[in-house]
PQR file with spaces between the fields and no chain letter, atoms N, CA, C, O and H, PARSE charges and radii, in Angstrom:
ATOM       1  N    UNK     1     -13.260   -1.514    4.624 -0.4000 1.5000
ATOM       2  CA   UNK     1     -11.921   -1.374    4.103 -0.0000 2.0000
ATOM       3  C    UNK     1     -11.305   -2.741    3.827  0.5500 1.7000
ATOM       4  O    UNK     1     -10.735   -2.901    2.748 -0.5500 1.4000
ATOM       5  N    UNK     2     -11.360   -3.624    4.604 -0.4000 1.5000
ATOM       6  CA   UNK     2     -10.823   -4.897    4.550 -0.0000 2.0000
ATOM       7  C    UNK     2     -11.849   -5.669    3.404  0.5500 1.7000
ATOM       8  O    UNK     2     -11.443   -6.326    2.445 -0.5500 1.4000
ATOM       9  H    UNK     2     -11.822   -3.494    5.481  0.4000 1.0000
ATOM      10  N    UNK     3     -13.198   -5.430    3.737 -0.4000 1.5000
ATOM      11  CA   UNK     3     -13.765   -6.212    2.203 -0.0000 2.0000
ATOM      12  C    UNK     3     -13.329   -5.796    0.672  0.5500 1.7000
ATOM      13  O    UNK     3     -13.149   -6.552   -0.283 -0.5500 1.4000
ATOM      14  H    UNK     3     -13.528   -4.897    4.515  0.4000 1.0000
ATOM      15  N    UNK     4     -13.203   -4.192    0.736 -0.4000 1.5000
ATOM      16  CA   UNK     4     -12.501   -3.680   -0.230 -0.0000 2.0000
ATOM      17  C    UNK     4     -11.417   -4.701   -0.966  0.5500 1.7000
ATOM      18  O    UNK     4     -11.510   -5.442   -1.945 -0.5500 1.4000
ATOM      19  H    UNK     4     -13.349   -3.578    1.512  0.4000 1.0000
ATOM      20  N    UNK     5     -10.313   -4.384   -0.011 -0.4000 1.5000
ATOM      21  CA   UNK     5      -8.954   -5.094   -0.148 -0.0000 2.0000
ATOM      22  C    UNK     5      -9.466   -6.926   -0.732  0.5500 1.7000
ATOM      23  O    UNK     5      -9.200   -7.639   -1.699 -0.5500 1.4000
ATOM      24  H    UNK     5     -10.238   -3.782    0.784  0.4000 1.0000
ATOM      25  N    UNK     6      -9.893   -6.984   -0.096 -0.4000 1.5000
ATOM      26  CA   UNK     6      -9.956   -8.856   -0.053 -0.0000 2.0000
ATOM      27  C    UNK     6     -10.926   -8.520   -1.451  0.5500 1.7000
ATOM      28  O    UNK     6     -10.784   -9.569   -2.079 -0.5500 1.4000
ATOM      29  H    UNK     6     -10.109   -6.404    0.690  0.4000 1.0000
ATOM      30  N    UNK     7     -11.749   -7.720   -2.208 -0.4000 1.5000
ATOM      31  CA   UNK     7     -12.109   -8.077   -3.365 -0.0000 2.0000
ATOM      32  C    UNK     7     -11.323   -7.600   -4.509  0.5500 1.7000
ATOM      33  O    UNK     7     -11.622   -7.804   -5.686 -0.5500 1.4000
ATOM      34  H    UNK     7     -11.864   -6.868   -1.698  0.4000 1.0000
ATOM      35  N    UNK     8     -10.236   -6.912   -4.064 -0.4000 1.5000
ATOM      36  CA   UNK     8      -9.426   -6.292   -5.214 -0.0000 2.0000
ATOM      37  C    UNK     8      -8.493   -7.795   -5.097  0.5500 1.7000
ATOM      38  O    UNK     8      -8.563   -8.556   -6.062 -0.5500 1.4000
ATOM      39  H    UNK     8      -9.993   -6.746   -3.108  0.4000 1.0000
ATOM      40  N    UNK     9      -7.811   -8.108   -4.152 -0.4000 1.5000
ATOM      41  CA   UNK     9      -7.280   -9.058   -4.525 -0.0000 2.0000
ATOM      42  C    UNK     9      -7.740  -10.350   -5.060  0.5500 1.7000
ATOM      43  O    UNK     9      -7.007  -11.124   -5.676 -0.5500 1.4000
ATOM      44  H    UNK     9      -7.755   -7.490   -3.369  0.4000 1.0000
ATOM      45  N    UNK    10      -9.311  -10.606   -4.733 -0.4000 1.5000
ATOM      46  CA   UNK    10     -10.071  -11.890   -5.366 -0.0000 2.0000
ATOM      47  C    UNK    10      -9.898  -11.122   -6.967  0.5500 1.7000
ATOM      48  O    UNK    10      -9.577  -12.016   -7.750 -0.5500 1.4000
ATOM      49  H    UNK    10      -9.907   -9.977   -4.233  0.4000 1.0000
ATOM      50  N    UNK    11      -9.978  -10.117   -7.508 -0.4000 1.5000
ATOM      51  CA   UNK    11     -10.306   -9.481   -8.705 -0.0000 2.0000
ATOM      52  C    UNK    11      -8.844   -9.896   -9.621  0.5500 1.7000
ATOM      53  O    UNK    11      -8.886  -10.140  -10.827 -0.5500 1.4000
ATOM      54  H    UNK    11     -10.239   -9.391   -6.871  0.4000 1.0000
ATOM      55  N    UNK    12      -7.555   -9.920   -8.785 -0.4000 1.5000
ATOM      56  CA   UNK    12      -6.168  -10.062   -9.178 -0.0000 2.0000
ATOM      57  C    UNK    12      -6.097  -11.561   -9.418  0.5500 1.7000
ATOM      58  O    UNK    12      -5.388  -11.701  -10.415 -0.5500 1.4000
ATOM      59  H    UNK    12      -7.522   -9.721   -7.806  0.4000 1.0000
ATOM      60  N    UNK    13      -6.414  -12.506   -9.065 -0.4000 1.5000
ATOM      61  CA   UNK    13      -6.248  -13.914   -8.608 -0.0000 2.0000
ATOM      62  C    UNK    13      -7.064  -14.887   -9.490  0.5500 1.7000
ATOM      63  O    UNK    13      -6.742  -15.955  -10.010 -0.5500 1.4000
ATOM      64  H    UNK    13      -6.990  -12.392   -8.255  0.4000 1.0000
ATOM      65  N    UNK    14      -8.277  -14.154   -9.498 -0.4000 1.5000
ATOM      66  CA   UNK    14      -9.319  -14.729  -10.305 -0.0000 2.0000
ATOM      67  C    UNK    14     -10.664  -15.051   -9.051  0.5500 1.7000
ATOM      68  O    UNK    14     -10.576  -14.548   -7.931 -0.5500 1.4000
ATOM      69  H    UNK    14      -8.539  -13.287   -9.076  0.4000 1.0000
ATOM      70  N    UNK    15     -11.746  -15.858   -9.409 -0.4000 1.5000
ATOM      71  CA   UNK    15     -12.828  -15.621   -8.385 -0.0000 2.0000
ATOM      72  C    UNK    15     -12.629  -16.925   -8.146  0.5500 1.7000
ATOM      73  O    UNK    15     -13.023  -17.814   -8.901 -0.5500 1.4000
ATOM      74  H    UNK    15     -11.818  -16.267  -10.319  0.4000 1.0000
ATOM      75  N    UNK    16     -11.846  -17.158   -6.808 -0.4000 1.5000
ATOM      76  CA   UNK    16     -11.393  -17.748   -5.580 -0.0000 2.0000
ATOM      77  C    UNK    16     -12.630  -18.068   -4.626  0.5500 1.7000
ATOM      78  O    UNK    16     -13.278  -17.035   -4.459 -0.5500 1.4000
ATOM      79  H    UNK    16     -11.525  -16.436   -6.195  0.4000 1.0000
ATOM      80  N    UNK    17     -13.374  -19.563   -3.690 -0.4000 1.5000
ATOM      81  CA   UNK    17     -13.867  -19.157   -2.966 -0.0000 2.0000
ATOM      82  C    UNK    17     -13.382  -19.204   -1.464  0.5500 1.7000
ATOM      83  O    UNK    17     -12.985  -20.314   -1.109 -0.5500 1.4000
ATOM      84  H    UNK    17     -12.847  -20.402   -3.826  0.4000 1.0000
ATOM      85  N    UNK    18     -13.347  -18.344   -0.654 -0.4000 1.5000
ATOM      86  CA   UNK    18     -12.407  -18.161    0.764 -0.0000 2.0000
ATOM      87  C    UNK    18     -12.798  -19.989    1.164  0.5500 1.7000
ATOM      88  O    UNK    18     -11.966  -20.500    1.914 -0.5500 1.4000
ATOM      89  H    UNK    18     -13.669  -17.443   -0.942  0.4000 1.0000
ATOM      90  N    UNK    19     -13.773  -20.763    0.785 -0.4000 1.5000
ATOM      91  CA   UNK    19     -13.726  -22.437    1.302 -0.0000 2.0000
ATOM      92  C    UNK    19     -12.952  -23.038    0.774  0.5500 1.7000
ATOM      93  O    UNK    19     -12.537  -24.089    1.264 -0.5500 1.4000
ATOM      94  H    UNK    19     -14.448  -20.348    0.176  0.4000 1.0000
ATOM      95  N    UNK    20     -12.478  -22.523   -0.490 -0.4000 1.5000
ATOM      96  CA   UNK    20     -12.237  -24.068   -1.190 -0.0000 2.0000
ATOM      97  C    UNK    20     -10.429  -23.214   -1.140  0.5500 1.7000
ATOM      98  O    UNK    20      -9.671  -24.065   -1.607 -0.5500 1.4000
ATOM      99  H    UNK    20     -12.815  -21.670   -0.888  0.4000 1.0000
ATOM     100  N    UNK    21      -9.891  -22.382   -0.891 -0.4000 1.5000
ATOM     101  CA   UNK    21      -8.723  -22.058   -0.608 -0.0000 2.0000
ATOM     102  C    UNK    21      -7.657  -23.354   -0.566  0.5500 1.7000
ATOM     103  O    UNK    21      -7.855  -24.319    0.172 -0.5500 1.4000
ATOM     104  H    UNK    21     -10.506  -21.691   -0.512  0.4000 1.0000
ATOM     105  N    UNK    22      -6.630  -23.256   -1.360 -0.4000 1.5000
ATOM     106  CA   UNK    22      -5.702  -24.308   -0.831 -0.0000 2.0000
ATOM     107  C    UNK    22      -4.106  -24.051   -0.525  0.5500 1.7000
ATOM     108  O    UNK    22      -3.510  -23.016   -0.821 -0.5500 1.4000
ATOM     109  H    UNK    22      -6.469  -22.472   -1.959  0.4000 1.0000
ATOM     110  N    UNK    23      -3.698  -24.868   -0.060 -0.4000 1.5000
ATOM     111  CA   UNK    23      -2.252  -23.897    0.647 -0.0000 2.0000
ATOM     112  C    UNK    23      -1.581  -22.975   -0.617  0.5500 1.7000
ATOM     113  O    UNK    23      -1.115  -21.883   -0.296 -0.5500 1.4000
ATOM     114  H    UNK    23      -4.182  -25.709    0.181  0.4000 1.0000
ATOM     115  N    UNK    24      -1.512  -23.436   -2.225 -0.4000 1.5000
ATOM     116  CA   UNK    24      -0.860  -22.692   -3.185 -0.0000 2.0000
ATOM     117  C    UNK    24      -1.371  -21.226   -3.253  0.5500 1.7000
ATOM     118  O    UNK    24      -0.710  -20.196   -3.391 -0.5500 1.4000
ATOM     119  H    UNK    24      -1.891  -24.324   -2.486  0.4000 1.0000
ATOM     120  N    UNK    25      -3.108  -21.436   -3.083 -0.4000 1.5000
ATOM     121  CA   UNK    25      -3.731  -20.139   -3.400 -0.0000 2.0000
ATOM     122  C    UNK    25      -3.426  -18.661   -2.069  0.5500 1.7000
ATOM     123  O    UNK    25      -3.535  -17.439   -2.165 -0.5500 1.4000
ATOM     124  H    UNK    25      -3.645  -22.273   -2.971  0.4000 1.0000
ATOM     125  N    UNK    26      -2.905  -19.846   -0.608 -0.4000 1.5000
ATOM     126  CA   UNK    26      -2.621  -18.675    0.655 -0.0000 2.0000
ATOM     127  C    UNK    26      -1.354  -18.130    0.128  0.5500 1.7000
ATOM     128  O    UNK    26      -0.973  -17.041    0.557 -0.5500 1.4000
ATOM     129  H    UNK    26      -2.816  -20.839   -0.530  0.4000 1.0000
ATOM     130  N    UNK    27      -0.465  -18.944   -1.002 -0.4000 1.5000
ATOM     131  CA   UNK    27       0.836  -18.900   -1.020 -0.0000 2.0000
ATOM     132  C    UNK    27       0.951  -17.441   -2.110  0.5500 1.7000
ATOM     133  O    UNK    27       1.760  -16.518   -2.019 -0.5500 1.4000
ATOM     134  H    UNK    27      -0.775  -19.829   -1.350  0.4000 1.0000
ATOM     135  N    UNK    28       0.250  -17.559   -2.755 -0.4000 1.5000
ATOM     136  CA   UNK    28      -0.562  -16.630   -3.922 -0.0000 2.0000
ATOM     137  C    UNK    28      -0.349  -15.031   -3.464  0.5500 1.7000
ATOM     138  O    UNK    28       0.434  -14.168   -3.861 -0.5500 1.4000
ATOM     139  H    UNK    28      -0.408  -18.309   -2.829  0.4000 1.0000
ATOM     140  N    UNK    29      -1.662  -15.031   -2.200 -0.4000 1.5000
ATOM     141  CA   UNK    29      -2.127  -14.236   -1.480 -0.0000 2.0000
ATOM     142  C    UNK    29      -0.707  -13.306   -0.837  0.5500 1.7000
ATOM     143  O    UNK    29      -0.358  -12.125   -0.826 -0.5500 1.4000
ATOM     144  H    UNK    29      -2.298  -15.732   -1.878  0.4000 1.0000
ATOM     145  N    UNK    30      -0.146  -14.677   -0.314 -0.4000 1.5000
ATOM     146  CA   UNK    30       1.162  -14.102    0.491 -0.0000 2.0000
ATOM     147  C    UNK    30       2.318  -13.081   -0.163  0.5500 1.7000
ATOM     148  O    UNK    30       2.991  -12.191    0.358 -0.5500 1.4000
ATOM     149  H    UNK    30      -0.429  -15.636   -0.323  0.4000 1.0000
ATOM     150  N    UNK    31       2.261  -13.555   -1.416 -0.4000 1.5000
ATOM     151  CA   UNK    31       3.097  -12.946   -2.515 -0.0000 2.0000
ATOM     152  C    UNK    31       3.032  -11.472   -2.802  0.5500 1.7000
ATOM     153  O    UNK    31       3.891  -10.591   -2.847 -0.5500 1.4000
ATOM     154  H    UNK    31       1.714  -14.278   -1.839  0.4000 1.0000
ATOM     155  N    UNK    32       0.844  -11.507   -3.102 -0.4000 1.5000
ATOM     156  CA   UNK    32       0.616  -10.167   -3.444 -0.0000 2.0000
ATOM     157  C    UNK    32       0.751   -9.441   -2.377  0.5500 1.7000
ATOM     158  O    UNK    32       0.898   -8.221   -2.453 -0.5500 1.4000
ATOM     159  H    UNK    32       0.146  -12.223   -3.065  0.4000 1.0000
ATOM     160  N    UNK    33       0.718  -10.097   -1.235 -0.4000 1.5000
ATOM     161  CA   UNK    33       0.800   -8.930    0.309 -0.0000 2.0000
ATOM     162  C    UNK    33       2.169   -8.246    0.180  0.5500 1.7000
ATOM     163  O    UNK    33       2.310   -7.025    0.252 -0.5500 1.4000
ATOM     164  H    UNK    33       0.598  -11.087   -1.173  0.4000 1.0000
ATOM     165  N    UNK    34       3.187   -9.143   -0.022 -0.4000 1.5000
ATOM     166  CA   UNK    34       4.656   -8.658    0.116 -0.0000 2.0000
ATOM     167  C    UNK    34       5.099   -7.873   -0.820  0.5500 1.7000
ATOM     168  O    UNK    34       5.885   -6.957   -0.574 -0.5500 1.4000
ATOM     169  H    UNK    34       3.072  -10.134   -0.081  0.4000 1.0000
ATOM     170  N    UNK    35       4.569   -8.184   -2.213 -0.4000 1.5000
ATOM     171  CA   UNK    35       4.889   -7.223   -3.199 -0.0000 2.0000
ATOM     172  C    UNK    35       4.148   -6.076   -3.334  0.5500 1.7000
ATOM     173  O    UNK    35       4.589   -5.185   -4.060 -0.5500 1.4000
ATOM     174  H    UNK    35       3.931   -8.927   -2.413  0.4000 1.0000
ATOM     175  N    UNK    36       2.711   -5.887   -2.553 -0.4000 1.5000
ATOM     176  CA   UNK    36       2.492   -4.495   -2.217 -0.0000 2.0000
ATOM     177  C    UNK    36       3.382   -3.449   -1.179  0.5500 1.7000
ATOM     178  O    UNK    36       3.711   -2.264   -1.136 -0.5500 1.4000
ATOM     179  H    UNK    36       2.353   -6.611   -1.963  0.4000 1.0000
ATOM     180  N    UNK    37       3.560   -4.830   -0.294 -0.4000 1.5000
ATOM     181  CA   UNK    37       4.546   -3.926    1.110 -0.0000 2.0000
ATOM     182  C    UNK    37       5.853   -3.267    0.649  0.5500 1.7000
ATOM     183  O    UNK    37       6.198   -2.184    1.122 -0.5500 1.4000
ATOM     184  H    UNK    37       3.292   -5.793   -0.329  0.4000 1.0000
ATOM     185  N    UNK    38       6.704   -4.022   -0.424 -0.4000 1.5000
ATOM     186  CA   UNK    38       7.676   -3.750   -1.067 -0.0000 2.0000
ATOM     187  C    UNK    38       7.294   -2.131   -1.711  0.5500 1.7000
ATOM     188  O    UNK    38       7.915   -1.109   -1.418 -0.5500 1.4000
ATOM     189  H    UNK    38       6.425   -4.902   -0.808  0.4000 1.0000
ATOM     190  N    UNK    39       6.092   -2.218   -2.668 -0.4000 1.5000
ATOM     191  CA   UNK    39       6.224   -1.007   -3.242 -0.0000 2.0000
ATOM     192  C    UNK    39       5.258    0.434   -2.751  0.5500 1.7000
ATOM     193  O    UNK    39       4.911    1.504   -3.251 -0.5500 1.4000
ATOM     194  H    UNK    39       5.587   -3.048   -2.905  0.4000 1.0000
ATOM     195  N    UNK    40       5.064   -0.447   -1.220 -0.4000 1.5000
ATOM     196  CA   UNK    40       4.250    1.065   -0.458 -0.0000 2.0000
ATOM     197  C    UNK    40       6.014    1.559    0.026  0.5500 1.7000
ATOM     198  O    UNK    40       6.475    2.675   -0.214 -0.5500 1.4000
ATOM     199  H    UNK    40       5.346   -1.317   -0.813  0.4000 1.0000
ATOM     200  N    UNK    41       6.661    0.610    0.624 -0.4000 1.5000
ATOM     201  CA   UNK    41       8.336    1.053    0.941 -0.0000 2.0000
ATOM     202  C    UNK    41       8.977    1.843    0.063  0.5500 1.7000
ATOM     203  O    UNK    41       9.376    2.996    0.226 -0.5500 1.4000
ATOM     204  H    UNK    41       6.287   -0.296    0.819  0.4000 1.0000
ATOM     205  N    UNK    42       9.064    0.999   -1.076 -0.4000 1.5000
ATOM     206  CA   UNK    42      10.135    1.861   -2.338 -0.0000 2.0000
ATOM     207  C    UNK    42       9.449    3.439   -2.108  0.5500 1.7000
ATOM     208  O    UNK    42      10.106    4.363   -1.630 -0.5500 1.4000
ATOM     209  H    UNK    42       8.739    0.062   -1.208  0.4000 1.0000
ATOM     210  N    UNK    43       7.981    3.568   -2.548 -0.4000 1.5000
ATOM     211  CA   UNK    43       7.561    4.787   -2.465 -0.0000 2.0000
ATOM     212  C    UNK    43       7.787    5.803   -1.809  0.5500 1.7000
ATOM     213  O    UNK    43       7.999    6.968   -2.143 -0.5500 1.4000
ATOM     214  H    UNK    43       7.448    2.817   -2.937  0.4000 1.0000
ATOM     215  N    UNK    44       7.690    4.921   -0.126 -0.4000 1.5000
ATOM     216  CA   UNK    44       8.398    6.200    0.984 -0.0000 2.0000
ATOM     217  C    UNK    44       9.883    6.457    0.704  0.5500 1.7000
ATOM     218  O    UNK    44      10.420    7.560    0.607 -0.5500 1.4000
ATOM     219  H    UNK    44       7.518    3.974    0.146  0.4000 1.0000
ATOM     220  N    UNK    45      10.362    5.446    0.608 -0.4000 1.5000
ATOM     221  CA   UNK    45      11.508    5.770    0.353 -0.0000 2.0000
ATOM     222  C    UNK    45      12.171    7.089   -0.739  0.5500 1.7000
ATOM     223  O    UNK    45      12.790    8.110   -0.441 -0.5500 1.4000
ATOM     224  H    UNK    45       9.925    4.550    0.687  0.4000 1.0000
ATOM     225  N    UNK    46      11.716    6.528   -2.137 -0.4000 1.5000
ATOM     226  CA   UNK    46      11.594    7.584   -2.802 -0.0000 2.0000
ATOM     227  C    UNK    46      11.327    8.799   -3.172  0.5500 1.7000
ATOM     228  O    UNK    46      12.042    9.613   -3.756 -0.5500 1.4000
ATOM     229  H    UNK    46      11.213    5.699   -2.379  0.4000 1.0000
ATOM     230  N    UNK    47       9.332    8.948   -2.478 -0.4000 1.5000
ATOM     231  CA   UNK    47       9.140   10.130   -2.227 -0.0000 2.0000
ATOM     232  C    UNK    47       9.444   10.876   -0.563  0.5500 1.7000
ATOM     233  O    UNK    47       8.945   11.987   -0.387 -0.5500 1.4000
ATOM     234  H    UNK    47       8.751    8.287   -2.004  0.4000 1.0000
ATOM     235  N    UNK    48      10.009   10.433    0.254 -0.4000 1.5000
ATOM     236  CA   UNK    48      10.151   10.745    1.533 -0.0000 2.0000
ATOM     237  C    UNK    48      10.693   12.156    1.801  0.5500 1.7000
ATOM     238  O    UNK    48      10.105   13.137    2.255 -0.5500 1.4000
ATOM     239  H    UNK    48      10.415    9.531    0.111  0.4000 1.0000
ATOM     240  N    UNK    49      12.031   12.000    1.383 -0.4000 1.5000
ATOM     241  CA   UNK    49      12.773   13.473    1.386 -0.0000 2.0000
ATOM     242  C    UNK    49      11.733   14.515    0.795  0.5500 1.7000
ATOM     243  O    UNK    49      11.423   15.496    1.471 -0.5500 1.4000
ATOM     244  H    UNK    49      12.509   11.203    1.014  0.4000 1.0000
ATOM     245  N    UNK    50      11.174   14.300   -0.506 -0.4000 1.5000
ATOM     246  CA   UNK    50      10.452   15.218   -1.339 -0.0000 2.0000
ATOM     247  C    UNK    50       9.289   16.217   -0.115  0.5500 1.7000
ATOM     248  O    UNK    50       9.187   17.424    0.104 -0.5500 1.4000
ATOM     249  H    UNK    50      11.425   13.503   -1.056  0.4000 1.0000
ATOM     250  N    UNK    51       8.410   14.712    0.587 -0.4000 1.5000
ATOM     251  CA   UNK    51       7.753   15.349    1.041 -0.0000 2.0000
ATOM     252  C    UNK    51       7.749   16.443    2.431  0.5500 1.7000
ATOM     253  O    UNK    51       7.176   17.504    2.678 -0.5500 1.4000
ATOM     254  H    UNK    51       8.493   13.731    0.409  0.4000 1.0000
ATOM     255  N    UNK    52       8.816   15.464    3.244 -0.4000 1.5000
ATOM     256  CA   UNK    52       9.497   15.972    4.021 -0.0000 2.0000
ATOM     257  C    UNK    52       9.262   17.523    3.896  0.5500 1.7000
ATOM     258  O    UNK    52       8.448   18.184    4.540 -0.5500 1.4000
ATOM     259  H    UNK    52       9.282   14.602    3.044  0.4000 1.0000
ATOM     260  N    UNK    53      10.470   18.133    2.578 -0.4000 1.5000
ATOM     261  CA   UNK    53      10.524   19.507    2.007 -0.0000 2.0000
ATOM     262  C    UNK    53       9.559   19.980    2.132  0.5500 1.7000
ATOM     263  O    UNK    53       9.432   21.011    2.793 -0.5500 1.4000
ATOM     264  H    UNK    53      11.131   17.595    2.055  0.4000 1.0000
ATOM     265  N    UNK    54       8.564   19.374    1.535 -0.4000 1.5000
ATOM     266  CA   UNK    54       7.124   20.013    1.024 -0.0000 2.0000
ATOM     267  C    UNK    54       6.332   20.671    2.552  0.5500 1.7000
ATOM     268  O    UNK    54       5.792   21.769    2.678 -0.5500 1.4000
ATOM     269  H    UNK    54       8.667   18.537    0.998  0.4000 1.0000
ATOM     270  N    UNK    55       6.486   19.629    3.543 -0.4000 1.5000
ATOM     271  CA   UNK    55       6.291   19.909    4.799 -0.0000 2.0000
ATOM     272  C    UNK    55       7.199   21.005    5.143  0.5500 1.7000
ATOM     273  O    UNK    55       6.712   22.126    5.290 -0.5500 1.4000
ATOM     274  H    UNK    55       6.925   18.736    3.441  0.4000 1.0000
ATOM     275  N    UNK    56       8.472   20.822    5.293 -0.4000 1.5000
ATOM     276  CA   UNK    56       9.209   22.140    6.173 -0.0000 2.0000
ATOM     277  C    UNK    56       8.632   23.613    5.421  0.5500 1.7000
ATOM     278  O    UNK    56       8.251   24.464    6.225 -0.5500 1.4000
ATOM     279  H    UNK    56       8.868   19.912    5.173  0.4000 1.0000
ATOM     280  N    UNK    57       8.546   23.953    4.030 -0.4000 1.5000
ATOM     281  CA   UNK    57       8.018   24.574    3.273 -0.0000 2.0000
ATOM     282  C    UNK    57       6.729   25.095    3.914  0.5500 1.7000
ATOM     283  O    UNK    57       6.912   26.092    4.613 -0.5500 1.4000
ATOM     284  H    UNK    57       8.855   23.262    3.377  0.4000 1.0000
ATOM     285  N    UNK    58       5.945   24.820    3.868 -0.4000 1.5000
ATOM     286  CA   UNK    58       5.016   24.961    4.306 -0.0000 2.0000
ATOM     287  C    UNK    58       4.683   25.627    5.829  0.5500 1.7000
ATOM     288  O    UNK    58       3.816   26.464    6.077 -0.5500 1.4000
ATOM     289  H    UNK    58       5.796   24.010    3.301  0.4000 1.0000
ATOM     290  N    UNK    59       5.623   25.008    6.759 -0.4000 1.5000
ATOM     291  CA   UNK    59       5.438   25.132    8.193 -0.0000 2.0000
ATOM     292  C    UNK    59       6.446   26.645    8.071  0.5500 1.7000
ATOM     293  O    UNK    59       6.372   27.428    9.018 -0.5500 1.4000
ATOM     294  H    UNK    59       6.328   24.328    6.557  0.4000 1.0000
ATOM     295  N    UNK    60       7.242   26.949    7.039 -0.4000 1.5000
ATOM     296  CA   UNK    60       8.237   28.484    7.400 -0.0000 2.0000
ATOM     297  C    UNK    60       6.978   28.932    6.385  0.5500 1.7000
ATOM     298  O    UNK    60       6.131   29.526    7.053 -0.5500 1.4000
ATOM     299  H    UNK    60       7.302   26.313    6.269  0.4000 1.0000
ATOM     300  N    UNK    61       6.845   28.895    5.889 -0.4000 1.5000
ATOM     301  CA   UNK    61       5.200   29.788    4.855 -0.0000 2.0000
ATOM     302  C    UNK    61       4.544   30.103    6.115  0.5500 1.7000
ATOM     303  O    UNK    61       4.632   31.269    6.502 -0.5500 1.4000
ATOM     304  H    UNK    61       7.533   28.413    5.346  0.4000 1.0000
ATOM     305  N    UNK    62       3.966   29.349    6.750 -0.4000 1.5000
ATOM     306  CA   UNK    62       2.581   29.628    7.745 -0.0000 2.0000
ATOM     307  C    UNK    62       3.579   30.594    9.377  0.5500 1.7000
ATOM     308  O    UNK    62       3.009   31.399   10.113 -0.5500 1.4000
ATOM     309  H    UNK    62       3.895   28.402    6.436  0.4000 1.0000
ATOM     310  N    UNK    63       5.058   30.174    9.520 -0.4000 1.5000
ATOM     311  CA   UNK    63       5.150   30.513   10.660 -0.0000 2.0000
ATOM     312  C    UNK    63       5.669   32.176   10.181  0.5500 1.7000
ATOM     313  O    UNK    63       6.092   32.988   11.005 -0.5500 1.4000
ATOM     314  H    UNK    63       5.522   29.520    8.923  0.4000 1.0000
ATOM     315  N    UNK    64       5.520   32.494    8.534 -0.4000 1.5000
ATOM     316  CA   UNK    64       6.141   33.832    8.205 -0.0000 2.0000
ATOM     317  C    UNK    64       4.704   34.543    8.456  0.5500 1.7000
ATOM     318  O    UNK    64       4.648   35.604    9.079 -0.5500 1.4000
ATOM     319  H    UNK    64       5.177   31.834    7.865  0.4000 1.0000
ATOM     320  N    UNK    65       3.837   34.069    8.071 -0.4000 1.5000
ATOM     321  CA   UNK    65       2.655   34.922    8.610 -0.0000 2.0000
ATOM     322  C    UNK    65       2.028   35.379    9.190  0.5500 1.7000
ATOM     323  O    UNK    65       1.328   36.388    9.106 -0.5500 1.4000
ATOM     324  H    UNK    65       3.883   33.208    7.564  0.4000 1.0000
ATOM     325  N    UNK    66       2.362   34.046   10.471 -0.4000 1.5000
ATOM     326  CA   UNK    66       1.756   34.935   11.820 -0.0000 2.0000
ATOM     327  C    UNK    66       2.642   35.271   12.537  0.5500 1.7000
ATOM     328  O    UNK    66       2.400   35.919   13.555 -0.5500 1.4000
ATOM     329  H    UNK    66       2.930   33.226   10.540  0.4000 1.0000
């Protein structure tokens, strides 16, 4: 999972080698971390309530049946 990640982001950046790294390129890195974290947030945020529903929905569906 983590090699995954670390080659999607070498894939975003360009082909980087983890030696020759220099403080601009961690600075790089740091950026894309935060601006993913930002839009895994917005997402919950956004879809949260939705799913929420989707859950309570579901749990009065299953508790009407048995």
């Amino acid at each position: 999972m983590l090699n995954e990640l670390m080659n999607f982001v070498q894939s975003l950046t360009g082909r980087i080698s983890l030696r020759d790294e220099s403080g601009q390129a961690l600075v790089e890195y740091g950026l894309l971390v935060g601006l993913i974290a930002v839009a895994c947030i917005a997402a919950l945020v956004i879809l949260g309530p939705q799913i929420a529903n989707l859950f309570t929905q579901v749990s009065n569906a299953i508790a009407g049946i048995a």
